[in-house]
Backbone as CSV, one residue per row, in Angstrom:
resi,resn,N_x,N_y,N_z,CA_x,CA_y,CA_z,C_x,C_y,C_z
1,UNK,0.173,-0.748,2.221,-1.092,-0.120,1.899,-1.659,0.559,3.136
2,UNK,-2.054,1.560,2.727,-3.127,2.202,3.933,-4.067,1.618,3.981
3,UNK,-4.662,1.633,5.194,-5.939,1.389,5.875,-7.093,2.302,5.665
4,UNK,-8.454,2.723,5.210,-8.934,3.768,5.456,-10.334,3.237,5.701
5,UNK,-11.203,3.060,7.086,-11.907,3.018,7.386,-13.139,4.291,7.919
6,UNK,-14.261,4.175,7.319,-15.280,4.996,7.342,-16.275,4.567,8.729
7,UNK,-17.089,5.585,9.003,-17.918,5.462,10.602,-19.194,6.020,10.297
8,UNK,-20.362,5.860,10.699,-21.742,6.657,10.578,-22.281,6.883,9.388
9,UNK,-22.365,8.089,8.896,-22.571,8.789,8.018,-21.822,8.687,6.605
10,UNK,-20.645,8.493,7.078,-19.602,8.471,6.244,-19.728,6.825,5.501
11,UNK,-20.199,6.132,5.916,-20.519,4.863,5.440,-21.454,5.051,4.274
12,UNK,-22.213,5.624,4.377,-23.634,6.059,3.824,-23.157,6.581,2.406
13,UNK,-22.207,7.397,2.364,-22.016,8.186,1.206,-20.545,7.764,0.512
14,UNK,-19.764,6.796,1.411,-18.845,5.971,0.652,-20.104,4.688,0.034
15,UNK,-20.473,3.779,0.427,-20.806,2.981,0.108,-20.251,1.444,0.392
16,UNK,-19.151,2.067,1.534,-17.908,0.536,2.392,-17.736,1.083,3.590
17,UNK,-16.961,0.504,4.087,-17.185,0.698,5.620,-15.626,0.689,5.460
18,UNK,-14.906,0.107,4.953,-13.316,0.481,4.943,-12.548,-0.187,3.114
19,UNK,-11.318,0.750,2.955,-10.636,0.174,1.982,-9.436,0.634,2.134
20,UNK,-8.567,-0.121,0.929,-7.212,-0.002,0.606,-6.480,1.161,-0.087
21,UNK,-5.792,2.221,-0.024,-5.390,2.988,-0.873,-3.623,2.607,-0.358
22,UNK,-3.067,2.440,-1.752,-2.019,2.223,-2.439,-0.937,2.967,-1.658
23,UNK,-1.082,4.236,-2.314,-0.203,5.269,-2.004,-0.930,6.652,-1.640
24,UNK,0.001,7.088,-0.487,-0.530,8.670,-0.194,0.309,9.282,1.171
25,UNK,1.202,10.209,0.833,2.024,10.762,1.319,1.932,11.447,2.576
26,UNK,0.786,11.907,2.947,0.008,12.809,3.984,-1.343,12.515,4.063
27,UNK,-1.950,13.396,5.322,-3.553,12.806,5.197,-4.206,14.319,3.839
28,UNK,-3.477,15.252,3.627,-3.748,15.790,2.472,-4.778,15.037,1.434
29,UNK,-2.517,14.418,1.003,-3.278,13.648,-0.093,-4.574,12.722,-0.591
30,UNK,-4.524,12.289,0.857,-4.852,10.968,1.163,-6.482,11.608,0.763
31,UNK,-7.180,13.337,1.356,-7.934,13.222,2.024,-8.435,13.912,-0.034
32,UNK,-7.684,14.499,-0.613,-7.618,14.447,-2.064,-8.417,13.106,-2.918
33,UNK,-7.734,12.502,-2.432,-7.902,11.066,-3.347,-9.296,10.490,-2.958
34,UNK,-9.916,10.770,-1.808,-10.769,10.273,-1.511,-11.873,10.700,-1.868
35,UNK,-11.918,12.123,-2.078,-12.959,13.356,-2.707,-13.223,13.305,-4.041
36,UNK,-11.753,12.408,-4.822,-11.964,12.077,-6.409,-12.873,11.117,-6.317
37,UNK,-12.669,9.918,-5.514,-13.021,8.824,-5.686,-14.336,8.822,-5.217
38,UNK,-15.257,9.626,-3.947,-16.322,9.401,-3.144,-16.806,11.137,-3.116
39,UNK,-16.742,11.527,-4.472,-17.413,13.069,-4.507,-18.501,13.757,-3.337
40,UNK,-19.196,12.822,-2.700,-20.281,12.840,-2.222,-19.324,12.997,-0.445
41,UNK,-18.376,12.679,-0.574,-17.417,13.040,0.688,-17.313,14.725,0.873
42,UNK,-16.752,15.346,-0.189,-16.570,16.910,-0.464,-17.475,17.622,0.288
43,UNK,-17.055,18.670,1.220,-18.187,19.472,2.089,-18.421,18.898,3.022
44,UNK,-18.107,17.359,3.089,-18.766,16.880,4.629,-17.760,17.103,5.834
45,UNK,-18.241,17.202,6.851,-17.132,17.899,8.015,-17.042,15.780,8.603
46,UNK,-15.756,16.011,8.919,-15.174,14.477,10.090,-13.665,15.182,10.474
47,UNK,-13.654,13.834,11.359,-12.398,14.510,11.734,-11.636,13.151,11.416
48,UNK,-10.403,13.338,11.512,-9.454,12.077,10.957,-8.332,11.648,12.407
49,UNK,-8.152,10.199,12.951,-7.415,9.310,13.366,-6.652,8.583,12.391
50,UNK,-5.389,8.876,13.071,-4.107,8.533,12.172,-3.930,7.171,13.395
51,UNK,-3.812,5.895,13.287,-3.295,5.128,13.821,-3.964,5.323,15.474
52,UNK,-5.207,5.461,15.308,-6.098,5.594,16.741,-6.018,7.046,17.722
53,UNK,-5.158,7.846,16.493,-4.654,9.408,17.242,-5.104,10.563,16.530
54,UNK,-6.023,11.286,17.249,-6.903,12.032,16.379,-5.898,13.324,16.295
55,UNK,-5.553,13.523,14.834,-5.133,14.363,14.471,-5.579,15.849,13.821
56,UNK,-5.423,17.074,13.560,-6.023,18.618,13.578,-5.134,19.133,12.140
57,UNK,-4.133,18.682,11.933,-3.129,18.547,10.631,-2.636,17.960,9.749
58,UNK,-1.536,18.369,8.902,-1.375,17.496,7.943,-0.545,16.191,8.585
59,UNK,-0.606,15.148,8.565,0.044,14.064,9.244,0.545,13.012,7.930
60,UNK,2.026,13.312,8.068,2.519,12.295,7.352,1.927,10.463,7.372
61,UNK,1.979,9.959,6.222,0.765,8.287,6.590,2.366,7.511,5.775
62,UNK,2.617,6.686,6.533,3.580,5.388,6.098,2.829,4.100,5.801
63,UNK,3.250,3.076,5.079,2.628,2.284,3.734,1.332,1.338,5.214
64,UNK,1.319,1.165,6.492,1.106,0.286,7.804,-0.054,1.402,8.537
65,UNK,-0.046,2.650,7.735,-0.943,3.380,8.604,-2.547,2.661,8.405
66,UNK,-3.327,3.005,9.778,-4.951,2.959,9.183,-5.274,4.342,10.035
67,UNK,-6.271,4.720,8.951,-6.593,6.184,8.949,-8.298,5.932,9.168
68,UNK,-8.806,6.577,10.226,-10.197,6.449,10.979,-10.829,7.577,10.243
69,UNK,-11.554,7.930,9.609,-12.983,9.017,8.945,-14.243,8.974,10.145
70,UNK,-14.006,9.610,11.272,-14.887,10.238,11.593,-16.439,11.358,11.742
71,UNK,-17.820,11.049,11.528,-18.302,11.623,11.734,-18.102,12.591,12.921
72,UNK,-18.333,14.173,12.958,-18.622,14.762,13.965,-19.500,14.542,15.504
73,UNK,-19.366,14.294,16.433,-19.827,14.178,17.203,-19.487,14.700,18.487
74,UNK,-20.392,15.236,19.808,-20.508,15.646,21.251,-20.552,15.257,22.028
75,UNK,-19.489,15.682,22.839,-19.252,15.386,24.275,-20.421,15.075,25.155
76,UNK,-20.661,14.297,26.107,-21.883,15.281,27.563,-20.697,14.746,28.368
């Protein structure tokens, strides 16, 4: 099972702070399934950590991944 833990904001409009998804081939899919399930996700900007590695693409996810949902946030 994947890992998929939420941060900030993103807590707010999931309604968990992390869960289980089954199956999901890429962070695509992954990021698909989550928009069915947490509509209120759709439009919101984060960025995604694949296994503590912030990724910009599609990133293949194996059954051991945990996948981080990032709010946006700035450097100083």
């Amino acid at each position: 099972m994947i890992e998929v833990r939420f941060f900030g904001q993103l807590t707010d409009r999931t309604g968990c702070t992390s869960l289980y998804i089954e199956e999901a081939s890429d962070t695509e899919t992954l990021i698909r399934q989550l928009n069915e399930r947490y509509p209120a996700l759709s439009g919101v900007k984060y960025m995604l950590a694949v296994d503590n590695r912030m990724i910009n693409t599609n990133t293949t996810l194996s059954a051991d991944c945990r996948v981080d949902l990032l709010p946006p946030f700035s450097g100083g």
